[in-house]
C-alpha positions as CSV (number, residue, x, y, z in Angstrom):
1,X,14.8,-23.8,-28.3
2,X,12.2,-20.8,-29.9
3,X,11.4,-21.3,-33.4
4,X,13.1,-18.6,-36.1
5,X,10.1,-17.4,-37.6
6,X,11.9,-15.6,-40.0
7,X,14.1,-18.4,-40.8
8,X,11.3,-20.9,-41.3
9,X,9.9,-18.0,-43.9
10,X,13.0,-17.5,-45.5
11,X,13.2,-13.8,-44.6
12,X,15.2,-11.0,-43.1
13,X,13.9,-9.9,-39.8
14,X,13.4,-6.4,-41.1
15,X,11.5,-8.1,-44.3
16,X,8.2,-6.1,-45.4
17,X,4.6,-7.5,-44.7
18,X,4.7,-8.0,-49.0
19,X,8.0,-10.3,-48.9
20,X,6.7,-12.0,-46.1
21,X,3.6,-12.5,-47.9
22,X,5.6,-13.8,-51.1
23,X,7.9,-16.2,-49.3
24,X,4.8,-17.9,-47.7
25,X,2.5,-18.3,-51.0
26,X,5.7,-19.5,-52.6
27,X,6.6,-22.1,-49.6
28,X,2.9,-22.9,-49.3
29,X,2.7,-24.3,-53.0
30,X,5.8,-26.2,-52.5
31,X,4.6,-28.0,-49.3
32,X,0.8,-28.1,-49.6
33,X,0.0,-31.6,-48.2
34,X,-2.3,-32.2,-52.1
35,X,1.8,-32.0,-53.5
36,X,3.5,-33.9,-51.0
37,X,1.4,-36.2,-48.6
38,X,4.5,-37.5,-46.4
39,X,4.3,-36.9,-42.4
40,X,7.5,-34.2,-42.8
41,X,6.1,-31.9,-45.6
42,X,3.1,-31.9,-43.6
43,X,5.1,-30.9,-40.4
44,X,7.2,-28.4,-42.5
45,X,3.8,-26.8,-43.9
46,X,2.5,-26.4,-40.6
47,X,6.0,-24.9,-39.2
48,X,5.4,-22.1,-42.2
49,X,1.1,-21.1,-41.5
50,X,2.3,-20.6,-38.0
51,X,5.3,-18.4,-39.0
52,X,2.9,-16.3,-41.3
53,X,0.0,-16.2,-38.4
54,X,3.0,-14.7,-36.2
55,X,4.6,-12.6,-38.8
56,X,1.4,-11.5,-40.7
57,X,0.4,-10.0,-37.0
58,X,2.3,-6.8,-36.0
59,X,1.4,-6.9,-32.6
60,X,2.4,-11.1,-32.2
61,X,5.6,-10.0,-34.8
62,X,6.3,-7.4,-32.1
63,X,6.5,-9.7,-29.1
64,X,8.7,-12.1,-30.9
65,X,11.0,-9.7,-31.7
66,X,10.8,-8.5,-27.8
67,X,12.4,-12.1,-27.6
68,X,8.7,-13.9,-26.7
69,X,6.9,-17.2,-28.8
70,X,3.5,-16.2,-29.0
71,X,2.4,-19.5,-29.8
72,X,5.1,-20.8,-26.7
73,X,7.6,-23.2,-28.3
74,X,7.5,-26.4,-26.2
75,X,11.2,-26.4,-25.5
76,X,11.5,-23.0,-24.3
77,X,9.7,-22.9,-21.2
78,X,12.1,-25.2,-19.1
79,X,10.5,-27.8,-16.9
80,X,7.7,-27.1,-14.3
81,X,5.8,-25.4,-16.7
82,X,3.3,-27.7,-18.9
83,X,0.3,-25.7,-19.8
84,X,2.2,-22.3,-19.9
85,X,4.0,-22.2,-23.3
86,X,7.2,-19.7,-23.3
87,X,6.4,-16.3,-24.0
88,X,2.5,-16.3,-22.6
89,X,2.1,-12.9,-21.6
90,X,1.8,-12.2,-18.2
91,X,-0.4,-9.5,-18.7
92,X,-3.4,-12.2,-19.9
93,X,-2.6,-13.7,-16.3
94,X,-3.6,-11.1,-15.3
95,X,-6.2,-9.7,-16.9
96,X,-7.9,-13.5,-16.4
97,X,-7.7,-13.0,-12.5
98,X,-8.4,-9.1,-12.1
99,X,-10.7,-9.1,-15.0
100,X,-8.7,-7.0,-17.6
101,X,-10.3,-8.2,-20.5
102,X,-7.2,-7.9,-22.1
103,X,-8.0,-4.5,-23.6
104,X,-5.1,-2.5,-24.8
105,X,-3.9,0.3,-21.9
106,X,-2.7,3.0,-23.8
107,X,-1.4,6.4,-22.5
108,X,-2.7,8.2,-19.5
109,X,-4.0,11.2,-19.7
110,X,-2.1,14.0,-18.0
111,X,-5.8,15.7,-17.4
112,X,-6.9,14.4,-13.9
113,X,-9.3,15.3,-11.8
114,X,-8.9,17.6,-9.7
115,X,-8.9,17.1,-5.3
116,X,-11.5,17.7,-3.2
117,X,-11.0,20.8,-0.1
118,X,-13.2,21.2,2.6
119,X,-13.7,25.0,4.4
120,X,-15.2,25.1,7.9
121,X,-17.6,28.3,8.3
122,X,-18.9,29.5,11.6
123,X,-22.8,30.2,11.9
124,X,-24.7,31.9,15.0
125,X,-27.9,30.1,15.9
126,X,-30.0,32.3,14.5
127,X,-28.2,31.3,10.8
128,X,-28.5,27.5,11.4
129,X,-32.2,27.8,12.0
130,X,-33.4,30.2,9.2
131,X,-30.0,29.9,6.6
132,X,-27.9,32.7,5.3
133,X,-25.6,33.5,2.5
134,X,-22.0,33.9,2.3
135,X,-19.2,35.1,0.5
136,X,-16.1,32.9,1.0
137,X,-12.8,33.5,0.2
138,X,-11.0,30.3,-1.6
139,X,-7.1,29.5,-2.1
140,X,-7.7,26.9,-4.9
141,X,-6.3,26.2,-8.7
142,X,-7.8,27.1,-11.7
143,X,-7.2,26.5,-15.2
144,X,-3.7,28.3,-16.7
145,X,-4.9,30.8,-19.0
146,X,-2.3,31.2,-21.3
147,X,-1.7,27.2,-22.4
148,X,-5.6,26.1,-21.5
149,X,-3.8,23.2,-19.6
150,X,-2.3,21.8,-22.2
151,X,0.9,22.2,-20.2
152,X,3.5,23.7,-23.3
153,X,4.5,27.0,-23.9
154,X,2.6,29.3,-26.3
155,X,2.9,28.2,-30.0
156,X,3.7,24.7,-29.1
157,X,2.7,21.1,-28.0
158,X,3.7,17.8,-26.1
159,X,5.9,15.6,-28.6
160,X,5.2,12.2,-28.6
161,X,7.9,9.7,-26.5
162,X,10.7,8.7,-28.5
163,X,11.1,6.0,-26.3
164,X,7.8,4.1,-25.8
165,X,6.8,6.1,-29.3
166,X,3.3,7.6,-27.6
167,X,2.5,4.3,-25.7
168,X,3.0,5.5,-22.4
169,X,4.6,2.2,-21.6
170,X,7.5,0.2,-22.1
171,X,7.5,-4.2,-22.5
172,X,10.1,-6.4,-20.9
173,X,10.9,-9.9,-21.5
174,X,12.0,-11.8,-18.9
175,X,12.4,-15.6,-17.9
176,X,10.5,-17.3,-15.3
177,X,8.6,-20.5,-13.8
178,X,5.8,-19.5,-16.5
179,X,8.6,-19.8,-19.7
180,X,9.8,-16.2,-21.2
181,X,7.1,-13.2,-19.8
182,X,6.2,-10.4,-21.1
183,X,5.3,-7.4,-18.9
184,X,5.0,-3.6,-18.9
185,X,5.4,-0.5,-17.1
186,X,5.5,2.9,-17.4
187,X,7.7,4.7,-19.6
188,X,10.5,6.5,-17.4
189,X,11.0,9.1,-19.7
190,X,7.4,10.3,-20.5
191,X,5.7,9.2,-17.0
192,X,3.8,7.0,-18.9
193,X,1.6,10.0,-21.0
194,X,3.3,9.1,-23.8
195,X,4.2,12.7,-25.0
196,X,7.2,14.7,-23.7
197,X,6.4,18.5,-22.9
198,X,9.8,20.1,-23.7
199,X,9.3,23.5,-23.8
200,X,6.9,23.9,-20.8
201,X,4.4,27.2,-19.7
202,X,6.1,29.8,-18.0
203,X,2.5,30.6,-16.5
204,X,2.0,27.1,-14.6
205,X,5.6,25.4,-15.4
206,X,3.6,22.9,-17.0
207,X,0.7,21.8,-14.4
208,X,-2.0,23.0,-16.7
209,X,-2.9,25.3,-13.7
210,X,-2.2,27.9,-11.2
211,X,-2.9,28.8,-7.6
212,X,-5.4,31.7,-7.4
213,X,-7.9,33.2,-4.9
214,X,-11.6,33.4,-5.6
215,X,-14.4,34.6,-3.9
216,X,-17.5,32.6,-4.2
217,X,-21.3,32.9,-3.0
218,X,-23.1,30.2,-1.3
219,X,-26.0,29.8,-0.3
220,X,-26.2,27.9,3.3
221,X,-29.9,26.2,3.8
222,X,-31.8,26.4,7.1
223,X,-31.7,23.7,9.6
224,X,-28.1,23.3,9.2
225,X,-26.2,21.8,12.7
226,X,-22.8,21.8,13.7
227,X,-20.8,19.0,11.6
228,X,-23.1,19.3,8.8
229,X,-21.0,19.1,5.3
230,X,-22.1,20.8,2.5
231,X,-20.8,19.7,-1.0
232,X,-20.4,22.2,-3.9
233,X,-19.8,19.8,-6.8
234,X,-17.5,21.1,-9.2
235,X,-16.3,24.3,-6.9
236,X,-12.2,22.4,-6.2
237,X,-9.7,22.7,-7.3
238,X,-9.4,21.9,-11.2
239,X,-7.0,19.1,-11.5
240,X,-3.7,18.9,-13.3
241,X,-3.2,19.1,-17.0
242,X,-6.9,21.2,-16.7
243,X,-8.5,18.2,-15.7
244,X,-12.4,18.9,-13.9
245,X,-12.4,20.2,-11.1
246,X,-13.1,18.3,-7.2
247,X,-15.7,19.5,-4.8
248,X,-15.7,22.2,-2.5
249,X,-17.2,21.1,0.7
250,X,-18.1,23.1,3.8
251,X,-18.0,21.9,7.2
252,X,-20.6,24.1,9.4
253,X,-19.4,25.0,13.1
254,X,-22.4,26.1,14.9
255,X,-21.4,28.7,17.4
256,X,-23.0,28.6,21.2
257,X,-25.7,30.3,21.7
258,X,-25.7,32.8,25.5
259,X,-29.6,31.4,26.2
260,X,-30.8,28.2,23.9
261,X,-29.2,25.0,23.8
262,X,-30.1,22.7,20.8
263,X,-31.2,19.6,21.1
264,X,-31.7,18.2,17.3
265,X,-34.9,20.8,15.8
266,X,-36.0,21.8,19.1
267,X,-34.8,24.3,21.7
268,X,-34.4,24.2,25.3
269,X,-33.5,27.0,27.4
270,X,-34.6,27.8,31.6
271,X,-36.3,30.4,33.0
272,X,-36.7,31.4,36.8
273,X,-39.8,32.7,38.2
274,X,-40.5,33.5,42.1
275,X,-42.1,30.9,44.3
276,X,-45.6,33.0,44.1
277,X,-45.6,33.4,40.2
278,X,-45.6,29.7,40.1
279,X,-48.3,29.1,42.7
280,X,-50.9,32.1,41.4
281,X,-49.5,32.0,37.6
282,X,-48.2,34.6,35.6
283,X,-47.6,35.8,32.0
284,X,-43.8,36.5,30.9
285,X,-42.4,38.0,27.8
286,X,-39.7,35.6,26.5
287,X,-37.0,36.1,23.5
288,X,-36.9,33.4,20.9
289,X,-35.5,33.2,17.9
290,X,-38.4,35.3,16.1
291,X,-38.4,37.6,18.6
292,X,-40.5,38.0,22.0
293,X,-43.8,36.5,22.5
294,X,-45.9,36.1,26.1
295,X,-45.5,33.0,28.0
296,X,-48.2,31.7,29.9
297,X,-47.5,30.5,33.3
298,X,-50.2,28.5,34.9
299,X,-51.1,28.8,38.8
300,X,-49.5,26.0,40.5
301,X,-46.5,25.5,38.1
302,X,-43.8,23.3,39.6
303,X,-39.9,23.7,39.7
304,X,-39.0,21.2,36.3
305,X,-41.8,21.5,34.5
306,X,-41.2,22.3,30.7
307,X,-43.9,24.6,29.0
308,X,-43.4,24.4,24.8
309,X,-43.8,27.2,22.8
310,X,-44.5,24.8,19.3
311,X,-43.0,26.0,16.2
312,X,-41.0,28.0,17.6
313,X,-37.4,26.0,17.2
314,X,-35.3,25.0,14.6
315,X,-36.1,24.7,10.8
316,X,-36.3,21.0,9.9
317,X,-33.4,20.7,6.8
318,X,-34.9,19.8,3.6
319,X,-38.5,19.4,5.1
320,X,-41.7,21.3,6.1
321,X,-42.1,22.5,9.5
322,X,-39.7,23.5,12.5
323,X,-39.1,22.3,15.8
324,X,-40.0,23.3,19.0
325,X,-38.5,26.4,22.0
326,X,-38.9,23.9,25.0
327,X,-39.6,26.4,28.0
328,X,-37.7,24.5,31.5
329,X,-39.1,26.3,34.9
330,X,-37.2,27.0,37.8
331,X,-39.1,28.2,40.6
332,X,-37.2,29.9,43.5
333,X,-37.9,30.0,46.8
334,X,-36.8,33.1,49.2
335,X,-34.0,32.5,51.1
336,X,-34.3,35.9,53.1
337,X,-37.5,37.7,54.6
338,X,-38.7,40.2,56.6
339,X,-40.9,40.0,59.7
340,X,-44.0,40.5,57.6
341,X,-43.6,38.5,55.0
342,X,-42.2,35.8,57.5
343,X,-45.9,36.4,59.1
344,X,-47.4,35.6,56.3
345,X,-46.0,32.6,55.3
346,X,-46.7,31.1,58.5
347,X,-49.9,32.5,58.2
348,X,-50.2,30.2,55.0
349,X,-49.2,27.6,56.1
350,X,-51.7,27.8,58.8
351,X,-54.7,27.8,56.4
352,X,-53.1,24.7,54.5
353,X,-52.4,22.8,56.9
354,X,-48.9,22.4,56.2
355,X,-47.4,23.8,59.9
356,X,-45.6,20.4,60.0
357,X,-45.7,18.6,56.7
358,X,-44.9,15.3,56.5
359,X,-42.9,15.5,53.3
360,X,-43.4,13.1,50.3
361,X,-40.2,10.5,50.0
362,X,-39.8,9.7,46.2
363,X,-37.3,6.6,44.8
364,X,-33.8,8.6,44.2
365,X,-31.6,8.2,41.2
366,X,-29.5,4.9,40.6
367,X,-25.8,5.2,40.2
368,X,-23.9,3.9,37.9
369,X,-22.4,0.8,39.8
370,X,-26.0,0.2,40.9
371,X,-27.7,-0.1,37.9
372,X,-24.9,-2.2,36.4
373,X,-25.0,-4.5,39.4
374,X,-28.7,-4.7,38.3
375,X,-28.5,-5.7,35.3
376,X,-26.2,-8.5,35.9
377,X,-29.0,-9.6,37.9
378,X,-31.3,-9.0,35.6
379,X,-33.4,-6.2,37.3
């Protein structure tokens, strides 16, 4: 059976801390071991200093009134259960396995922080590789003006919980392997804030905030590629009771572009010059991104090669320095000509020796089953 504290004492249960105190110095001078040395007074006397240590405590006085031994009588915590007195709280179970520390928990705070959004913005080439700035329209919350999140209506406040009296939780004693347990939760009526808003904002109904649109100005850096995110700390959505606001993030889309295709910093795009441009050279004017410039084509160019303009590609993000336009040639060869030019040609080929050209055989490409079959065989 639990001890009765109170009865050991002498006391009522609703006794004050100063009759508690009384009825102890006044049992302690009775049964002081000095007064009478026999094994039971000594017993009784110890029965009383751990009555007081319970009863002198409000928050061990609590749990015993909840119904729990702090000190886990030996009788009450049925068999099975050596080394767990009745009444240990669960919570220091707990706490010893998910670390705890046994530190009180208190009431949340209704002021959260707020969640994060993400908005995906379109940029042309041109913006990814030199940056821009945008204006950008956001659906988001902001703090309530007329309660400052607080929740309550004008010209009042949250009251505290008359059930878990501003807690935030509620303790339950129930029986167990472990003896009699203690444990908490939430408080159903106050959510666990331990205040009750009972006259709510009109504004925000009590959220603290409100939805709004807002039109912001960000500055998008150069170098930029499609997928990049962006994070604007502190530009979400303020949280509920006007807690801080998340992040604003933005998620870049990198349109395609009619003549470069990028490849990291640099850029690669094809031009086609005719079959004599290649073999005497030439010079081209080109667009890039910083306008047009003169391309030098050498004499005897071939059909692949790749002639770099440097510097003239993608800024590098967060760095020095920009990538490179990566020229690809494609030289064409006449598919229809007249009897002159047809003379001429064959005059050519005359001169070079090349009336019946043996022709150059080169290793073709692999396929796929060929280079897999390779590789099992360690090719």
């Amino acid at each position: 059976m639990a001890r009765d504290y109170y009865g050991i004492l002498g006391v009522r249960r609703d006794a004050t801390q100063d009759e508690i105190k009384k009825a102890y110095r006044r049992l302690a001078r009775e049964l002081h071991p000095d007064i009478n040395p026999d094994p039971e007074t000594q017993e009784r006397f110890k029965e009383i200093n751990q009555a007081y240590e319970v009863l002198s405590d409000p928050s061990k006085r609590q749990m015993f009134d909840l119904g729990a031994d702090p000190f886990g009588g030996a009788g009450a915590a049925g068999p099975g259960a050596a080394g767990f007195g009745a009444g240990f709280p669960f919570s220091d179970i707990m706490d010893a396995f998910f670390g705890g520390g046994g530190g009180a928990r208190g009431p949340r705070s209704r002021a959260r922080r707020g969640r994060n959004a993400t908005i995906r913005v379109e940029l042309d080439l041109a913006e990814s590789a030199f940056g821009t700035t945008r204006e950008l329209v956001v659906d988001t919350a902001v703090l309530c003006e007329v309660c400052q999140g607080s929740g309550a209506a004008a010209g009042t406040h949250p009251d505290t919980c008359d059930m878990c009296h501003g807690r935030g939780e509620i303790s339950q004693v129930t029986r167990s392997f472990l003896g009699q347990v203690m444990t908490a939760r939430p408080c159903p009526q106050c959510g666990g804030f331990g205040s009750v808003i009972h006259h709510p904002c009109q504004e925000c109904s009590g959220d603290g905030r409100v939805r709004t649109r807002r039109t912001i100005k960000v500055r998008i850096p150069a170098g930029v590629e499609d997928g990049t995110h962006i994070q604007l700390a502190g530009e979400g959505e303020v949280g509920p009771g006007g807690g801080p606001p998340g992040d604003l993030f933005l998620e870049i889309v990198e349109r395609p572009h009619d003549t470069f295709e990028r490849r990291g910093d640099d850029l690669h795009c094809t031009v086609q010059i005719p079959m004599t441009a290649a073999a005497l050279g030439t010079i081209l004017t080109v667009q890039t991104l910083d306008g047009a410039e003169e391309l030098d084509v050498r004499p005897g160019t071939q059909s692949g090669q790749v002639i770099p303009l440097y510097g003239r590609g993608i800024q590098r993000l967060n760095e020095t320095g920009r990538g490179d336009l990566l020229i690809h040639v494609n030289v064409e060869t006449p598919t229809k000509l007249d009897a002159a030019q047809e003379e001429l040609l064959k005059e050519l080929s005359k001169l070079r020796g090349e009336e019946r050209p043996p022709g150059k055989f080169a290793p073709g490409q692999q396929g796929f089953f060929s280079r897999l079959r390779d590789a099992f065989n360690g090719r």
